[in-house]
N, C-alpha and C positions, 0 to 999 in steps of 0.2 A: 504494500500500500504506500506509493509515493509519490513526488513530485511532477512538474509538468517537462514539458520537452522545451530543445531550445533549437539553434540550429549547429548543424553538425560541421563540424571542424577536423581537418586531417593530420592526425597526430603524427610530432617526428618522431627519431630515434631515441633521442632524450624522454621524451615521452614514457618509452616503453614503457620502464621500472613504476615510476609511479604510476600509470595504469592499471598494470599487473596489481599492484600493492589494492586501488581502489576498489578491482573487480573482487577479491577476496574477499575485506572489508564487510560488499555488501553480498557474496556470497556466503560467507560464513557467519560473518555478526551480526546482520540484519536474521539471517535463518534463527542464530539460537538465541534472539533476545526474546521468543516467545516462551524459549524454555524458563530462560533468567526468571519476565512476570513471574512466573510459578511461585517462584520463592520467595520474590517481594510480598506478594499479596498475601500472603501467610500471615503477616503481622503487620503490616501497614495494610490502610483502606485505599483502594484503588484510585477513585480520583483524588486523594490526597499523593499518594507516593508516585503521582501522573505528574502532578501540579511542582512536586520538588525535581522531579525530573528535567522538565522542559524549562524550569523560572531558574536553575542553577545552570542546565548548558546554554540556555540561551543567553542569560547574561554573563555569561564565561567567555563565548563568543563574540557577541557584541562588544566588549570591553577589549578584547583581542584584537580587531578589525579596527575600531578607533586608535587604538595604540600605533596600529601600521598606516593610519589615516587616511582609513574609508571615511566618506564623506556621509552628517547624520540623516537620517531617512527623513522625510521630508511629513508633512499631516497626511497628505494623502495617500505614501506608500505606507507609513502608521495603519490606518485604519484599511486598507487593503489587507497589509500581512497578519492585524485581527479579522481580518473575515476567514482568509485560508487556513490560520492558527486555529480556532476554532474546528473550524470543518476535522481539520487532518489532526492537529494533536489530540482538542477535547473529544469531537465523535468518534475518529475512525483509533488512535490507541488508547482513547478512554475505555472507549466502550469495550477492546480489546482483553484490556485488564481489569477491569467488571465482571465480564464473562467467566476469565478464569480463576476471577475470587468467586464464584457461581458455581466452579466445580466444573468447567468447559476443559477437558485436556489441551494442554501445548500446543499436541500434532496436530487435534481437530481444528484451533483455532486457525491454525497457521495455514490449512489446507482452503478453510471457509473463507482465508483473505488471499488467494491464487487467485479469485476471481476479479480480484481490483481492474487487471489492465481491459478484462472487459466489458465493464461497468464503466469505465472511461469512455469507452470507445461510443457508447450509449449516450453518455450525458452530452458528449460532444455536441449531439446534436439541436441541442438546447442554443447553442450558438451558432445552427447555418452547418454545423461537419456531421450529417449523419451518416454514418457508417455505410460502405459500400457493400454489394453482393456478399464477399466472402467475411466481411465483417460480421454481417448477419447471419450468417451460419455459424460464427465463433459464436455470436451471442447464447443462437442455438444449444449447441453444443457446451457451450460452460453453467447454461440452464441447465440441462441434462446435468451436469456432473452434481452441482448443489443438491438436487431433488435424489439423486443415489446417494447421497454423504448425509440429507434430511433422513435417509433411513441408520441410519445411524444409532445403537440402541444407546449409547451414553447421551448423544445430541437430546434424543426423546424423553430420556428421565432426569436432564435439566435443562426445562422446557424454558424458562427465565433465562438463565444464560446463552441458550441457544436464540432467543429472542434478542436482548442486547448485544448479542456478538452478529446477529443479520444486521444492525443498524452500522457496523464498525466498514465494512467495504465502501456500504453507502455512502456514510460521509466523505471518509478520503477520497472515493470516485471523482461525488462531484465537486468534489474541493480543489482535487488535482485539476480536473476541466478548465472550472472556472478560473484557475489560478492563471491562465493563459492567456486571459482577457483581463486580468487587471493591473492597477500600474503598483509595481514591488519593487523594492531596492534593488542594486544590482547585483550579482554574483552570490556571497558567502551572506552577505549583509542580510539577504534576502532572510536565510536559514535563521538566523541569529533574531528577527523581530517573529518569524513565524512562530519559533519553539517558545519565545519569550510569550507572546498573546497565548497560545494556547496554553502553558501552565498560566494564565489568569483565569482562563474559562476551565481549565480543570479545578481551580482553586476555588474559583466561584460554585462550582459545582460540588465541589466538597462541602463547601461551607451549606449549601442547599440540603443536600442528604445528610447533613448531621455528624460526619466523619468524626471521629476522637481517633488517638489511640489508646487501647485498653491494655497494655502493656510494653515494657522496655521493648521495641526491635531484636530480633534474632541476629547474631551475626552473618546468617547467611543470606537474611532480607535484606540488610545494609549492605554488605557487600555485591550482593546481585544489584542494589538499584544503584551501587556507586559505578557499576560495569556498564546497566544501560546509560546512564548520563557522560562516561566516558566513551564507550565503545559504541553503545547502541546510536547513542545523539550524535556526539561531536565527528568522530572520527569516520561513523559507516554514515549519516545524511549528508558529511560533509564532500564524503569518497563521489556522493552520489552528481552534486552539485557541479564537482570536480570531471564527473566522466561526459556529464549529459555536453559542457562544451567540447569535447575532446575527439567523442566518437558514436559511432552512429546512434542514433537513438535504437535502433535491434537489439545493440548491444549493452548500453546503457540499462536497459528495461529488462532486460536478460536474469535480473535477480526473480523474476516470480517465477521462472520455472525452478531456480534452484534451492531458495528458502524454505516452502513445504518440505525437499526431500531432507533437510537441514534440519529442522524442526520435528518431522518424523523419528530421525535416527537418534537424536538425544532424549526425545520424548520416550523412545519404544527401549532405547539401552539405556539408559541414567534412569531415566521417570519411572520404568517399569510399565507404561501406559500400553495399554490393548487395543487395537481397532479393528472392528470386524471387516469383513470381507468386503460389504459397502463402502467403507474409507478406503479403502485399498484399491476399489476399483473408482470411484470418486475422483481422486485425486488423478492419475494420467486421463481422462474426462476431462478434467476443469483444466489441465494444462495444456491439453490437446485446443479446446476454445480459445487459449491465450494466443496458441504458434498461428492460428487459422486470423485471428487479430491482428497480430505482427507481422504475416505475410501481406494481408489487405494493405495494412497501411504503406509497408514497402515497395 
């Protein structure tokens, strides 16, 4: 579940390494920060431990860029980058980590959010881009794989969290769309006022639902949320920010096929987590919709 596209740029040789390093980033860190959640939500409340996440890297970020003397965001990319903040931190990883304080597995989650790139392609058309022939058949098809992974028996006996983790693709979708249409800072800056607004709206949201915490944190919720604000925020959003000018948007966007299978393998060998034969067949489904996307659009 991420960002929008930009235009594509021909990477030199110099290039490579740092590439390499980004594509991992969001191949590997982006995959097991569903597993991390797990362990946050244990003892912190979700949109609380959402709201410390994004309000510490974002202004970790932003403080870093002024230093290097990016120039400050202006009133109007302010309240743009709260409208995408919202969208993608508070709905699409709020509700993420809701779900799985709800008792949603890692792997299911991570599987129910493969669907993002083609719920983009959807919303798109909300602005004049709807989706061409073979678009429409990904859609198809990444439908189908949802309503296989709906049969899902842990999905069905938690019925709440399966309900707030359907809201999590949504938002990012059309938050990513829309984010293409509106005026935001440039480059890194961008990341830095987005993460920042959205831990406001997950913090506001906390304060809504009443969050406390009912006991000292575990050292392994702290340290898992100190990994997503390091790993998960800074380092794999920023990898991402980093590729989308570099290289092709194919390839850039290339993390949703590989973070479910990321998320599966630490979920099924660390987690101990089960999926019946519906998740399993579910998932190449939903990813199959994704590649039927990413060829349209190419």
């Amino acid at each position: 579940m991420k960002g929008p596209m930009q235009a594509t740029l021909s990477p030199t040789k110099s290039d490579r390494l740092p590439i390499l390093f980004a594509l991992f980033a969001l191949y590997v860190i982006w995959g097991s920060t569903y597993f991390a959640i797990r362990f946050v939500v244990v003892d912190i409340p979700p949109f609380m431990a959402g709201a410390v996440r994004f309000l510490i890297a974002g202004s970790v970020l932003f403080v870093f860029l002024k230093l290097r003397g990016a120039a400050f965001p202006t009133r109007a990319e302010w309240i743009d980058s709260a409208k995408v903040g919202t969208l993608l931190m508070g709905g699409g990883m709020g509700c993420v980590m809701m779900a799985q304080s709800l008792g949603v597995a890692s792997s299911l989650t991570a599987i129910f959010a493969a669907a993002t790139p083609v719920l983009v392609s959807l919303f798109s058309g909300f602005w004049g881009q709807w989706p061409r022939r073979l678009e429409w058949l990904g859609l198809l098809v990444g439908f189908a794989g949802v309503v296989l992974l709906s049969l899902e028996g842990s999905l069905r006996s938690h019925l709440a969290g399966t309900l707030v983790l359907a809201i999590a693709p949504i938002a990012w979708s059309f938050g990513t769309a829309w984010s293409r249409h509106l005026k935001l800072p440039k480059g890194l800056m961008a990341s830095a006022t987005e993460m920042f607004a959205g831990g406001v709206a997950l913090l506001v949201l906390s304060l809504l639902f009443g969050e406390r915490l009912t006991q000292v944190p575990s050292w392994s919720s702290i340290s898992a949320l100190v990994y997503l604000i390091t790993f998960g925020s800074l380092i794999a959003y920023s990898s991402f920010v980093y590729l989308i000018g570099r290289v092709r948007p194919a390839l850039a966007t290339s993390y949703a096929y590989v973070n479910p299978g990321i998320a599966v393998l630490l979920g099924m060998g660390l987690g101990n987590e089960q999926l019946s034969i519906f998740a399993l067949v579910a998932l190449p489904v939903i990813l199959l919709g994704v590649a039927l996307v990413a060829v349209a659009r190419k």
